[in-house]
N, C-alpha and C positions, 0 to 999 in steps of 0.2 A: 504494500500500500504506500502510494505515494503522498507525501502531503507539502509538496512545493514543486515550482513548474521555476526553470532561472531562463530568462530571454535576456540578450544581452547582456549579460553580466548581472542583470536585477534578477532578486530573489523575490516573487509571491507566493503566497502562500492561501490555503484554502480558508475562506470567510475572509475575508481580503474583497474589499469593491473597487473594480478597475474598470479603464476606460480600453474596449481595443479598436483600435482605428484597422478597420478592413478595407480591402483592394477590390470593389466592386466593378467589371465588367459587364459593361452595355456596349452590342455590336461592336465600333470601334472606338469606343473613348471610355478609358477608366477615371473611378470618383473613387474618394473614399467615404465609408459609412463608417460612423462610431458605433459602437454596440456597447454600452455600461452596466454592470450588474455585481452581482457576487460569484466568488468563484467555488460552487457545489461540490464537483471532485476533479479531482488527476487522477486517469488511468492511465496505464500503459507503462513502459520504460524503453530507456534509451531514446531509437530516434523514432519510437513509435507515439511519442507519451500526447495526448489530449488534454484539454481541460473544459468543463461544463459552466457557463455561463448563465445566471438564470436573472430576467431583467423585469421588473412588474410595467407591465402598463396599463393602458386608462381601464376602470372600472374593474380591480381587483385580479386583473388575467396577466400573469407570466409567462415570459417566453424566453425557452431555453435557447443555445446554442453551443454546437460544439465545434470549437478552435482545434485542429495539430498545431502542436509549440512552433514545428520545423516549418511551418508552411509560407512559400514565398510571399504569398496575400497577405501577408498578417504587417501592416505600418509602422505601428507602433504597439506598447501594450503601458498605461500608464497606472498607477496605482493612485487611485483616490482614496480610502483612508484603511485603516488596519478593522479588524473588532476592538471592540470594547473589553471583551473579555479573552483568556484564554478558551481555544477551540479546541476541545476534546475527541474529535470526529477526524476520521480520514473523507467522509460522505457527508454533505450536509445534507442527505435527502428528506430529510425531517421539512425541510423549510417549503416544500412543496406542498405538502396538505395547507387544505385552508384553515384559515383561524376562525374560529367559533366568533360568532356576531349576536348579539342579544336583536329583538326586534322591538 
């Protein structure tokens, strides 16, 4: 189990909310798209390894996605802030069920 992905020289690590600027292709002109969230898990190892991005957007719906470390698409990967607390979890799949809402 892995529980930190290192891109350039930076070390993230799981529960860590990061920005990754992606290499989007349309016909012939690329853009880049930001994608922000927390980072759920690392699988894999070596040059295989992945990471799980899960981002909430409007009206309580989350959207995963999944990054390879190695992959040429990938811009940048920026760290926007750590947890608050220590993370016990190689998985944060917990963060996926919804949260209980009174009515």
């Amino acid at each position: 189990m892995s529980l930190k992905i290192t891109y350039k020289e930076q070390d993230f690590f799981v529960g860590d909310s990061i920005k990754v600027n992606y290499k989007i292709k349309e016909k012939d002109k690329e853009r880049l798209q930001a994608f922000d969230g927390i980072i759920l898990a690392v699988t894999g190892t070596g040059e295989n390894k992945n990471f799980i991005v899960q981002k909430s957007a409007s009206d309580a719906v989350k959207v995963e996605r999944i990054f390879p470390v190695n992959s040429p698409w990938i811009e940048s990967i920026k760290k926007l802030r750590s947890p608050k607390t220590k993370i016990r979890r190689a998985k944060l799949y917990y963060l996926r069920d919804p949260k209980a809402r009174s009515i």
